[in-house]
C-alpha positions in Angstrom: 54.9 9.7 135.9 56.1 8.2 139.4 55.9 4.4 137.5 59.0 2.1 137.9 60.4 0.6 134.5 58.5 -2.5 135.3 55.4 -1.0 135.5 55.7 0.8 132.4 57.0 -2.1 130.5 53.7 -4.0 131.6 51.5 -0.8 131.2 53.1 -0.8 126.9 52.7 -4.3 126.6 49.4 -3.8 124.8 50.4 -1.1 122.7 53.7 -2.4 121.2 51.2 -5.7 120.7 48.8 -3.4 119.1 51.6 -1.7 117.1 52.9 -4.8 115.5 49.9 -6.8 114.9 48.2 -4.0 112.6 46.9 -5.9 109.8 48.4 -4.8 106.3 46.5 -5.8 103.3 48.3 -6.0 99.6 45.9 -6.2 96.8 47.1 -7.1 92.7 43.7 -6.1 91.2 41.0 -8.4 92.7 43.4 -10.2 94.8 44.6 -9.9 98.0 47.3 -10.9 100.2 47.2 -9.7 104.5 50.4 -9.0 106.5 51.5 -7.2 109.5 54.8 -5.7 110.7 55.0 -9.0 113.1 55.3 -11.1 110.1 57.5 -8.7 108.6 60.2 -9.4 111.7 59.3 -6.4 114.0 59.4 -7.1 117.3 58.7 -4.2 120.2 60.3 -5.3 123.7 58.1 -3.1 126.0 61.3 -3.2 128.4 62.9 -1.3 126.2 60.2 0.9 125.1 59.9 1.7 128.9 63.4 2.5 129.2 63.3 4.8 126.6 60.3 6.7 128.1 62.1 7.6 131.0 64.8 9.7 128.5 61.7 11.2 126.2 62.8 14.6 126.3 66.6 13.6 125.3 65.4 10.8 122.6 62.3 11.5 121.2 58.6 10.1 121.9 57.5 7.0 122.1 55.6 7.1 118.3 58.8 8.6 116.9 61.1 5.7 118.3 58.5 3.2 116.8 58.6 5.0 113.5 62.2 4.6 113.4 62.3 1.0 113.6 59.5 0.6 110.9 62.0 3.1 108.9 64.9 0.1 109.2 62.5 -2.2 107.1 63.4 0.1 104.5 66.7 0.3 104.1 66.4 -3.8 104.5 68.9 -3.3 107.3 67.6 -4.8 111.0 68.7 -1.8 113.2 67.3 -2.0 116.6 65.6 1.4 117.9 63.4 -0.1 120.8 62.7 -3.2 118.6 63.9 -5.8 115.8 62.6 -5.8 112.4 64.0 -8.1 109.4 63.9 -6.9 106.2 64.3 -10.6 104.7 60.4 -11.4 105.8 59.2 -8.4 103.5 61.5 -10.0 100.4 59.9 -12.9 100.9 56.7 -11.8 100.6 57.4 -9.9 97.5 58.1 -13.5 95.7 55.6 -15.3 97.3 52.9 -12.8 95.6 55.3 -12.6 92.3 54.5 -16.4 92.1 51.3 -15.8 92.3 51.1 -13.0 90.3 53.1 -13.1 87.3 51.5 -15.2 84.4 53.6 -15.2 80.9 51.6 -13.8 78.0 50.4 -16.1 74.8 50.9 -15.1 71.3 48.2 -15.7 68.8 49.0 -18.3 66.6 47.2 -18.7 63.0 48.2 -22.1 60.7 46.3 -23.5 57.6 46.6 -27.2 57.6 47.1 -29.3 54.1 43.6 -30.4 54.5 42.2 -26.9 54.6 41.9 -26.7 58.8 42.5 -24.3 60.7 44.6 -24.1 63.8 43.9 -20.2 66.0 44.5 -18.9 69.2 43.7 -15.3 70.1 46.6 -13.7 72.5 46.5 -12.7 76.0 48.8 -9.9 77.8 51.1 -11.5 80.6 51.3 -10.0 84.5 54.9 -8.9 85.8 55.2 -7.8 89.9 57.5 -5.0 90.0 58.7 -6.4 93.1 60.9 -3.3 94.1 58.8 -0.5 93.6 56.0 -3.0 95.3 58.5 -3.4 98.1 59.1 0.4 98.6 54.7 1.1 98.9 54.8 -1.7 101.3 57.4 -0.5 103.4 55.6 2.8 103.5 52.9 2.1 104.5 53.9 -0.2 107.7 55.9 3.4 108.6 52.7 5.4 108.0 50.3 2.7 109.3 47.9 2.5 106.6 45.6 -0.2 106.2 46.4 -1.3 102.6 48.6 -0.9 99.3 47.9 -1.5 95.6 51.0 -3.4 94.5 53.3 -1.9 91.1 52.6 -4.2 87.9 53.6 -4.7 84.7 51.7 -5.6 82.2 53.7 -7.9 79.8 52.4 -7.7 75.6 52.6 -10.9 73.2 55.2 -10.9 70.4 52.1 -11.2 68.3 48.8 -10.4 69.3 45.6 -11.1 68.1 44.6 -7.9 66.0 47.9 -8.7 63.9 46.3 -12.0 62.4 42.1 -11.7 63.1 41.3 -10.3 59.7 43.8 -13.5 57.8 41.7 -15.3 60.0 38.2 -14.5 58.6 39.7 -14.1 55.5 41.2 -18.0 55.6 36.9 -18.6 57.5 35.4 -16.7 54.2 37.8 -18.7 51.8 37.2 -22.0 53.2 34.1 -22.3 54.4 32.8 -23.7 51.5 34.0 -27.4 50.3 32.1 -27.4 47.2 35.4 -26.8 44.4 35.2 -23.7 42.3 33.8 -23.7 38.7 35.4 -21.6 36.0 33.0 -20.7 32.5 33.6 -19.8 29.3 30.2 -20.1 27.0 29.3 -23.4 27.2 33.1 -24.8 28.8 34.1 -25.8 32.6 36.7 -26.0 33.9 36.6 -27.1 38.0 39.3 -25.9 40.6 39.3 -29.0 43.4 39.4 -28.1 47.3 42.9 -29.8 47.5 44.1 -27.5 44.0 42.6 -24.4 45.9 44.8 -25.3 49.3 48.0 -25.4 47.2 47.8 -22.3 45.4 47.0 -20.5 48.9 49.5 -18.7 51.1 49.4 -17.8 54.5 52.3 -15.1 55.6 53.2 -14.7 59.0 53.6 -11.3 60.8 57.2 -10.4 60.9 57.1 -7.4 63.3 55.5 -5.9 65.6 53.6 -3.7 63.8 53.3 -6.0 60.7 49.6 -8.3 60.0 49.7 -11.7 58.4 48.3 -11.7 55.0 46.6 -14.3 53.2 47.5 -14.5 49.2 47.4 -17.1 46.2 50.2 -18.3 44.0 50.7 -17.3 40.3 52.5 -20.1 39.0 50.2 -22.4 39.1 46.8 -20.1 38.3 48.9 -19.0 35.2 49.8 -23.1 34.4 46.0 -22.9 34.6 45.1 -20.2 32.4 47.4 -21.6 30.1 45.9 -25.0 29.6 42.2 -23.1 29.4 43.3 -20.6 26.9 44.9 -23.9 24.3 41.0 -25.1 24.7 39.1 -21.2 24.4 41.4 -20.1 22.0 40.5 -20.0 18.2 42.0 -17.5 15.8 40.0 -15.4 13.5 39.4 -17.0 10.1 39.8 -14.0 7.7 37.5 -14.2 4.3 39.3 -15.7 1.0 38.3 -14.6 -2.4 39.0 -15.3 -5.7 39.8 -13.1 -8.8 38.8 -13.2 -12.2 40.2 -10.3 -13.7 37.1 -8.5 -13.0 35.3 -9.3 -9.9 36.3 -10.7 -6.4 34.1 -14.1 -5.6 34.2 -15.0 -2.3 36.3 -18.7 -1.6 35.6 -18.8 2.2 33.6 -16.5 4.7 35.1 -14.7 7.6 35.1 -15.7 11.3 35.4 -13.9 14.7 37.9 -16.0 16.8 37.9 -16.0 20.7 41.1 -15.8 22.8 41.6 -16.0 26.8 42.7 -12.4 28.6 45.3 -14.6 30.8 46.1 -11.9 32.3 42.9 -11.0 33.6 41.8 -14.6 34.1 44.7 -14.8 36.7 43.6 -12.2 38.4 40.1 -12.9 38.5 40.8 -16.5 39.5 42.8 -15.6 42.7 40.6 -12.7 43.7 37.3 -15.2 43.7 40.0 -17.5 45.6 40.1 -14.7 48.5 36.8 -13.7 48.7 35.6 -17.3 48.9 33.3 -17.1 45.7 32.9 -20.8 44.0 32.1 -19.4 40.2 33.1 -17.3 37.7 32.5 -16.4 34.4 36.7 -16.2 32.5 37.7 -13.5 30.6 37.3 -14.0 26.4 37.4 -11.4 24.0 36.3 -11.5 20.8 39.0 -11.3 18.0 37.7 -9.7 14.8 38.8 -11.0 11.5 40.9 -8.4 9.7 39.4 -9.5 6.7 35.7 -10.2 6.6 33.1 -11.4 4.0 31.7 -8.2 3.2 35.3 -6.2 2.2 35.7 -7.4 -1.4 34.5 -4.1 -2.6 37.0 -1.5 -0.2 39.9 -4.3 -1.3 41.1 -2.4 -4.4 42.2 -5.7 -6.0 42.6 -4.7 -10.1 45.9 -5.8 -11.6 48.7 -8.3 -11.6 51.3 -7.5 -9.5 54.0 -10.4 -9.9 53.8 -13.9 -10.5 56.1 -17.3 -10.7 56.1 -21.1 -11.6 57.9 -23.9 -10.7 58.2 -27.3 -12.0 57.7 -30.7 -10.4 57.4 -32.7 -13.4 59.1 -36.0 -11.9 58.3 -35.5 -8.6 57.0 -38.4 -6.8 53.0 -39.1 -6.3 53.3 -37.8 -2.4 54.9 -34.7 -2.9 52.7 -33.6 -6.0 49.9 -34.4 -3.9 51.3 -32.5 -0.8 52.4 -29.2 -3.3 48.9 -29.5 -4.4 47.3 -29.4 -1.1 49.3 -26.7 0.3 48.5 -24.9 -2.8 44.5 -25.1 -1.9 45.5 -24.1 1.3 47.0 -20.5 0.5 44.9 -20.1 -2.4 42.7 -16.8 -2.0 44.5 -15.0 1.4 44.4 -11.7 1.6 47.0 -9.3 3.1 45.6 -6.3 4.2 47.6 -3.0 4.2 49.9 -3.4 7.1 49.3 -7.2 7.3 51.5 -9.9 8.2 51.4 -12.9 6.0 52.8 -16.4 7.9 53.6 -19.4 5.6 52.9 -21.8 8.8 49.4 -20.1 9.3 47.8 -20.5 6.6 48.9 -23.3 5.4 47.6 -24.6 9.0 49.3 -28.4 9.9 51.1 -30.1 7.4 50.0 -33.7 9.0 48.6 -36.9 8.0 45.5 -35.7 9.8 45.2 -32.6 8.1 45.8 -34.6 4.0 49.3 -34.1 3.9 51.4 -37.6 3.3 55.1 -39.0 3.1 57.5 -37.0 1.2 61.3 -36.6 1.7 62.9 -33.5 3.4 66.4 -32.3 3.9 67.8 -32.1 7.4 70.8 -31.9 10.0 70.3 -34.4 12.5 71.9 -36.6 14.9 73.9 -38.8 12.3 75.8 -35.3 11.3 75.7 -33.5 7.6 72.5 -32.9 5.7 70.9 -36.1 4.1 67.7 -37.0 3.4 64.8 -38.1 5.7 61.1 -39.3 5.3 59.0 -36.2 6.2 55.0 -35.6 6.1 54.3 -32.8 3.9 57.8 -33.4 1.8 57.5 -30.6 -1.1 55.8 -28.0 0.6 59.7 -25.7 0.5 58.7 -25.6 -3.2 55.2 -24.5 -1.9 56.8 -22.0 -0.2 59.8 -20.7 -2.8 57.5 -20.4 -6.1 55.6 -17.9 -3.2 58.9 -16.3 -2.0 59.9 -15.3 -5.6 57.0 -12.4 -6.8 56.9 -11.4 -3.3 61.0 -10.6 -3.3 60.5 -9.3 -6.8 57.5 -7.2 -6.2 59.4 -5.5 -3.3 57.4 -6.7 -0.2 59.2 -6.9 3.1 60.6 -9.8 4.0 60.2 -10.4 7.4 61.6 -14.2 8.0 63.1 -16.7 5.3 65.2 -19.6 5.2 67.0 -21.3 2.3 67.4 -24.7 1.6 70.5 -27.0 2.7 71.3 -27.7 -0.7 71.4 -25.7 -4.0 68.0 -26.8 -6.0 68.8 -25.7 -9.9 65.3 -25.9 -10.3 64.5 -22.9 -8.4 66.5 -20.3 -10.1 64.4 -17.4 -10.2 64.7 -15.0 -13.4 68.5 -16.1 -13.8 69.1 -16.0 -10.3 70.2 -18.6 -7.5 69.6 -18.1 -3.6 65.9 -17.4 -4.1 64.2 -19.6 -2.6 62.7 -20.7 0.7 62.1 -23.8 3.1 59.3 -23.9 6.0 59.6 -26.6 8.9 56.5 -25.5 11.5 58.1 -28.1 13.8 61.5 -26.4 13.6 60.5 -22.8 13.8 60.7 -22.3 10.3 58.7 -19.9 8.3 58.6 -17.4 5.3 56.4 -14.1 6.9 56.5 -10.7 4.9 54.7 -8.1 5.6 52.3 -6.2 3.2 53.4 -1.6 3.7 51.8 -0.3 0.9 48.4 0.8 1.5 46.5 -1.6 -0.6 45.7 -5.3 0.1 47.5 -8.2 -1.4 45.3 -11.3 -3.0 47.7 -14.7 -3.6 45.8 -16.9 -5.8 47.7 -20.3 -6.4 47.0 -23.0 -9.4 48.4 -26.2 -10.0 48.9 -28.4 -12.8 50.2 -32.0 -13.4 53.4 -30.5 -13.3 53.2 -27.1 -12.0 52.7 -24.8 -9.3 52.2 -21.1 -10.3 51.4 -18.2 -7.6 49.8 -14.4 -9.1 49.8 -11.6 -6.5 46.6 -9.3 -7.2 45.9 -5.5 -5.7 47.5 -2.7 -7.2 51.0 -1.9 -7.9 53.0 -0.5 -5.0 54.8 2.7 -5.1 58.4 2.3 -5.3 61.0 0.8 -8.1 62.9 -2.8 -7.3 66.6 -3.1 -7.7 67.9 -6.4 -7.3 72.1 -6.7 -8.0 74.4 -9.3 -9.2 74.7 -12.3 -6.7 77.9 -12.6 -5.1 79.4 -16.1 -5.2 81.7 -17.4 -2.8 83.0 -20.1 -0.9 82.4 -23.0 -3.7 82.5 -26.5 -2.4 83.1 -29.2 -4.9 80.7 -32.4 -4.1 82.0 -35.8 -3.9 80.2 -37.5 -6.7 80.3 -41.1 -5.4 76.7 -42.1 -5.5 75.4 -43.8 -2.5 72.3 -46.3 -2.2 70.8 -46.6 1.4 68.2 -48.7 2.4 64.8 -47.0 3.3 62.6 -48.8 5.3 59.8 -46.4 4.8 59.3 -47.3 1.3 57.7 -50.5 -0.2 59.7 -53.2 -1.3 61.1 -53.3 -4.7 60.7 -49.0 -5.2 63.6 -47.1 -5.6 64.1 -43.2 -5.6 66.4 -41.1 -6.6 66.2 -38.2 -3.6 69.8 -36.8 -4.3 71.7 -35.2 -6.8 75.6 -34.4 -6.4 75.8 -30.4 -6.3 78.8 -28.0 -5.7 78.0 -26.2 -2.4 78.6 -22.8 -2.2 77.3 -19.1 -0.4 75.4 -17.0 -2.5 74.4 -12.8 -1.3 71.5 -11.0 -3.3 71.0 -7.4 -2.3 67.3 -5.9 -3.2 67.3 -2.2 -3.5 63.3 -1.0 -2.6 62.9 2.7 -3.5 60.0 4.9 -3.0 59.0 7.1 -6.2 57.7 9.3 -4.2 61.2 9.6 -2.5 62.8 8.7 0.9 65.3 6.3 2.4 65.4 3.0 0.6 64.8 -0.5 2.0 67.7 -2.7 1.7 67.7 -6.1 1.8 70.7 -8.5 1.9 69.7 -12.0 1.1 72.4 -14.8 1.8 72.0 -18.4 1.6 74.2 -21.0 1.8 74.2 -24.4 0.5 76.4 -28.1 1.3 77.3 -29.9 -1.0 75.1 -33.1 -2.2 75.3 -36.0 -2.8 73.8 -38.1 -5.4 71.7 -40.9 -2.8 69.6 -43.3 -3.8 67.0 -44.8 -1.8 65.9 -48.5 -1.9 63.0 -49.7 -0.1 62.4 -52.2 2.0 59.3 -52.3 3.5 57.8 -56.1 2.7 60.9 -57.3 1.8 61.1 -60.9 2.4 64.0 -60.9 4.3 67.2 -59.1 5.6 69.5 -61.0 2.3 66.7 -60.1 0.0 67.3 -56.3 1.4 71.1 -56.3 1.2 71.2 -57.9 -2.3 68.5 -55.0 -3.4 70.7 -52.6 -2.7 73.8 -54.0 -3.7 72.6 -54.1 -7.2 71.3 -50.9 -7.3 75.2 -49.8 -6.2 76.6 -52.1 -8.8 74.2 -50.3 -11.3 75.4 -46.0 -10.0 77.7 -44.9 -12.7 80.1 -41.7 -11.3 78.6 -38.5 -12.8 80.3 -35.4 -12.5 79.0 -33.0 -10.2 77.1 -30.2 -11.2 79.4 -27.1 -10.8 78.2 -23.9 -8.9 76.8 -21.1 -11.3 79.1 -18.4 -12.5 77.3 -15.7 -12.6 77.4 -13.2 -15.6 80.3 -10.7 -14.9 78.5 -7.9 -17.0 79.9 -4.8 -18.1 82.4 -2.9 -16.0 83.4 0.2 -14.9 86.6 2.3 -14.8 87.1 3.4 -11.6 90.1 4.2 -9.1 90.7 0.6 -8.1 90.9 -0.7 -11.2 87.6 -2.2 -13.6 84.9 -2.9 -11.5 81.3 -4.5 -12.7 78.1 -3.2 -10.8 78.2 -6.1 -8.9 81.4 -5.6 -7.2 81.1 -1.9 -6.7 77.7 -2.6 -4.5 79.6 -5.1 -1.8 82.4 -2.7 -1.7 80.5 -0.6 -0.8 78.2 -2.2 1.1 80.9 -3.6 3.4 82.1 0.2 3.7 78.9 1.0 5.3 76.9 2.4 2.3 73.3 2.9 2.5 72.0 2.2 -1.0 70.6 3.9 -3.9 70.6 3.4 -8.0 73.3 2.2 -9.9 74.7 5.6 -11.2 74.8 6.6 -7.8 76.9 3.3 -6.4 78.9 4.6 -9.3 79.5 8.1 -8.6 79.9 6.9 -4.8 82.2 4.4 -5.2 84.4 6.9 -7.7 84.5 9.5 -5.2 85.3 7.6 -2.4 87.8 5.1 -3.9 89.3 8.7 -6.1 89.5 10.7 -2.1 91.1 7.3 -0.7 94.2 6.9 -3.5 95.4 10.8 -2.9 
C-alpha cells in the first residue's frame, strides 16, 4: 500500500496492543480470576508484524500469523511467529487459582462420650482444579479470542458423609435426650436402670464402607445379668395342692398356688428396644405358671388303693436327726405326681436349713482331708428320708430318673433282702432322687413317723406292668480296718460322745429291675449299681465348753483307751438260689442275666433269659 516498513510498524502498533491486552476472564463458579495474552508472555513486535505484511500473499495474513503465535501457548513451547509467548505464565496461573480453588473435603464424624455427649459433624464435598483440562479451555480461548472460560473441576466426596450416620445421630438425640433413668415394673416391683448403666450397655458402630451406615445397638450381657437378678426376685414356683387319704376320701393338706416366672427372654428384648427408642418405662414380661395340681382336682385324681409302701428304723438315732427325718417327713407328706409328672426330692422337701427347722446332724462326705468320714451337716438324716422313699417307688416300677447311693453300706436299709437300695440327697451338691410318674394315673406319697420310724405308702391305682427285680451281683469286697478311732468334735457339747461309725466291708453291688407292660411292648430296664468304702468304726468326742485343750485331749484319750477291736461286719452273700444246667456249666438266674446283659441282651422273664442264654451259649460251643 505504498507505506515503508516503518510506517506500517507505527500504523500496527495499536493493533498488536489491542491484540494482546484483550482481557480474559476465568471463572470457578462465583469466582473470578482476569488475564490477558500479555500476562500470559505474548508479545507482538509491530516491526515484525510489518515485515511480514509486505510477504502476505507468500505467508499468510496478518490475523492468521497472530493466531499462530497464540497456537504456541498450546503446545507450552515459545515459538516465535511475529511475536513471543511463554507458556510458563499460563502454568502459573493454573496453580495460583488451584490454591485458591481446591478446598479438602470433611467427613462426618459421630462419637458418644462416657457421660452420654455427643460429639457430630455433618460432611462437606471438597473442590479439585483439573488444572490440565483448565489449561487446554484457557489456551483456547486466547486463540479464538473469547471473553471468558468456566474452568474444569472436580468435585472431591468425604470417606463418610453425612447421610451414612444422620439417622444413629437422632437415634443416639431420641435415646438420650432424657436424663431421668428408666424404670422397669412387675406388679408392685421396680427395678431402675441409671443414666450411667444405660451409657454402658449402648453401642455405637462406625460405618465401614462406603456404602455402609453406623448403627446404634445395646449389649446383651449385661441386660441378660439384669434379667437374671429380676427374675431370682419375680420368680415363685407354682405350689401344687397336697391332700391326704383315708382309705376313702381325699382331704385337702394344702391349697394350690399359681406361681409367676420372668420371660428373660423377652425382658431382654423389651429392655434394649425401650433403650433405642428412648422410652423411660416399661411394664417386664411375667407369666403366670399354673399349678399342675390345684385344689379342686381331688375328685379326677383316681387315688383308691395302696400301691407300695416301706419303713425304716431310726431307733437310736440322735435327737437332731430324728427331728430332721421327722420334718422332712411333714415336708413330703401329701404330694401328688400327676400322670407324666416329675417328682424332685430337693423340691419338695424345699431348704434343708436352720432357717427352714432343719438342725445339726452328721453326714458322710469326700472332702479335702481325702476318703469319706464323717462331718457335721444341717439336715443330717434326711438320706434315710429319702431311701425309705426310694424303696416302693423302685419296687412299684416307677422310673427312676436320678439317684445316688450312700458312701458306705447302711445294713439298716436293706430293702426286702436286698442291699444297694437306697438313696442320699445333698441340694448343695447336686444331689437328688427324681422319678418320674408314666402311668396315667396320679401318685399320692403320704409319710408317717413314729418315735422310731419312718414309713412312706404310695396311693393311686396300680400301674400296668409286672416288676422283676434279679439277684444282686456282688463284687469287689473290701475288708475294713477295724481299728476304732475317736476324734475330737468341736461341734458337739462337752462331755457327749457319739458313735457316728461302724466298721463295714466295702464292696460294689448291681440290681437289675425288669418293668414289663401286661399289655405288652419293650421292657424298661434298669441297672442299679452302688458302690460303697469301707468304714470305719469313729467315735466322736465333743468339745465344745470344754475347759481347756488337756481336759480335751484327756477326753478322748480315754474314750480310745475304752474302743475294744470288733470285727468288721462282712459284706452280704447273697443267696446263690437254684441253678440251671446250661452249656457253660450250672448257672443260677442271677448269673445268666449279667451274662447276658454284658452280651447286649435286652431283657425279658426269667424263662426267657433261660432259653436265651441256652441258645446262645448251645450256638457258641459248636
Amino acid at each position: 500500500g505504498g507505506l515503508s516498513v516503518s510506517d506500517a510498524a507505527a500504523r500496527l502498533a495499536p493493533a498488536a496492543a489491542a491484540i494482546v491486552d484483550q482481557p480474559l476472564q476465568l471463572q470457578v463458579g462465583e469466582r473470578s480470576w482476569k488475564t490477558t495474552p500479555r500476562a500470559m508472555g505474548m508479545r507482538l513486535d509491530p516491526a515484525e508484524l510489518a515485515g511480514g505484511a509486505f510477504s502476505l500473499g507468500h505467508a499468510g495474513s496478518l490475523l492468521s500469523n497472530v493466531q499462530a503465535q497464540l497456537r504456541a501457548l498450546r503446545s507450552e513451547t515459545s515459538v516465535s511467529v511475529t511475536g513471543t509467548s511463554d507458556g510458563a505464565a499460563l502454568d502459573e496461573l493454573m496453580r495460583r487459582i488451584a490454591r485458591d480453588v481446591d478446598t479438602e473435603p470433611r467427613e462426618a464424624q459421630l462419637e458418644l462420650g462416657a457421660d452420654g455427649t455427643l460429639a457430630f459433624q455433618s460432611s462437606l464435598t471438597g473442590l479439585a482444579l483439573d488444572q490440565a483440562a483448565s489449561r487446554e479451555l484457557v489456551a483456547q480461548a486466547l486463540v479464538g479470542g473469547r471473553a471468558s472460560v468456566i474452568l474444569v473441576t472436580r468435585t472431591l466426596l468425604p470417606a463418610t458423609a453425612t447421610e451414612q450416620v444422620a439417622a444413629a445421630h437422632e437415634q443416639l438425640v431420641r435415646m438420650l435426650r432424657d436424663p431421668a433413668p428408666i424404670q422397669l415394673s412387675a406388679g408392685q416391683q421396680h427395678w431402675t436402670i441409671e443414666r450411667a448403666q444405660m451409657l454402658d450397655m449402648v453401642t455405637l458402630t462406625q460405618p465401614d464402607g462406603p456404602h455402609a451406615v453406623a448403627s446404634v445397638g445395646v449389649q446383651d450381657e449385661p441386660i441378660s445379668a439384669l434379667a437374671q437378678t429380676m427374675a431370682s426376685q419375680i420368680d415363685r414356683d407354682a405350689q401344687n395342692a397336697r391332700f391326704s387319704w383315708d382309705g376313702g376320701q381325699l382331704d385337702l393338706l394344702r391349697p394350690s398356688r399359681e406361681g409367676q416366672a420372668l420371660n428373660r427372654p423377652s425382658a431382654v428384648e423389651l429392655i434394649k428396644a425401650r433403650i433405642l427408642a428412648g422410652d423411660r418405662a416399661l411394664e417386664l414380661p411375667v407369666e403366670v405358671l399354673r399349678p399342675a395340681v390345684g385344689a379342686d382336682d381331688a375328685s379326677g385324681l383316681g387315688i383308691r388303693e395302696l400301691i407300695g409302701e416301706s419303713t425304716t428304723a431310726f431307733a437310736g438315732a440322735i435327737p437332731e436327726k430324728a427331728h430332721n427325718i421327722r420334718l422332712a417327713a411333714q415336708r413330703l407328706n401329701g404330694v401328688v405326681i400327676p400322670p407324666g409328672g416329675t417328682f424332685s426330692f430337693n423340691t419338695e422337701v424345699g431348704p434343708t436349713t436352720l432357717e427352714a427347722g432343719f438342725q445339726w446332724g452328721f453326714g458322710l462326705t469326700t472332702g479335702n482331708q481325702g476318703g469319706v468320714h464323717t462331718v457335721p451337716s444341717v439336715a443330717g438324716g434326711i438320706c434315710q428320708v429319702a431311701t425309705t422313699l426310694f424303696q416302693p417307688v423302685f419296687w412299684s416300677g416307677y422310673q427312676i430318673e436320678e439317684r445316688y447311693w450312700h458312701l458306705y453300706w447302711i445294713p439298716a436299709y436293706t430293702s426286702r433282702g436286698l442291699v444297694g437300695l437306697d438313696a442320699t440327697v445333698d441340694a448343695d451338691s447336686g444331689l437328688d432322687f427324681k422319678w418320674i410318674n408314666p402311668s396315667d394315673h396320679a401318685v399320692l406319697i403320704q409319710a408317717s413317723t413314729d418315735a422310731e420310724h419312718i414309713t412312706f405308702r404310695l396311693f393311686g391305682q396300680k400301674p400296668p406292668w409286672t416288676v422283676q427285680v434279679d439277684d444282686p451281683v456282688i463284687s469287689d469286697r473290701v475288708v475294713a480296718d477295724a481299728t476304732p478311732e475317736v476324734q475330737e468334735e468341736s461341734s458337739l457339747a462337752w462331755g457327749r460322745r457319739l458313735l457316728v461309725e461302724s466298721a463295714r466291708d466295702g464292696f460294689a453291688v448291681l440290681i437289675t429291675r425288669h418293668v414289663t407292660p401286661t399289655a405288652g411292648g419293650q421292657a424298661r430296664e434298669l441297672p442299679l449299681k452302688s458302690v460303697y468304702a469301707p468304714a470305719h468304726t469313729v467315735t466322736l468326742v465333743g468339745t465344745r465348753g470344754a475347759p481347756d485343750a488337756a481336759s480335751a485331749t484327756a477326753a478322748v484319750e480315754q474314750v480310745r483307751a475304752s474302743q475294744r477291736v470288733l470285727e468288721p461286719l462282712p459284706a452280704p452273700q447273697p443267696a446263690a438260689g437254684p441253678t440251671h444246667a446250661t452249656p457253660n456249666g450250672p448257672r443260677t438266674m442271677a448269673q445268666i442275666r449279667e451274662e447276658l446283659r454284658l452280651a447286649g441282651w435286652g431283657g425279658g422273664s426269667d424263662q426267657d433269659a433261660l432259653e436265651t442264654y441256652v441258645r446262645v451259649a448251645g450256638a457258641a460251643s459248636h
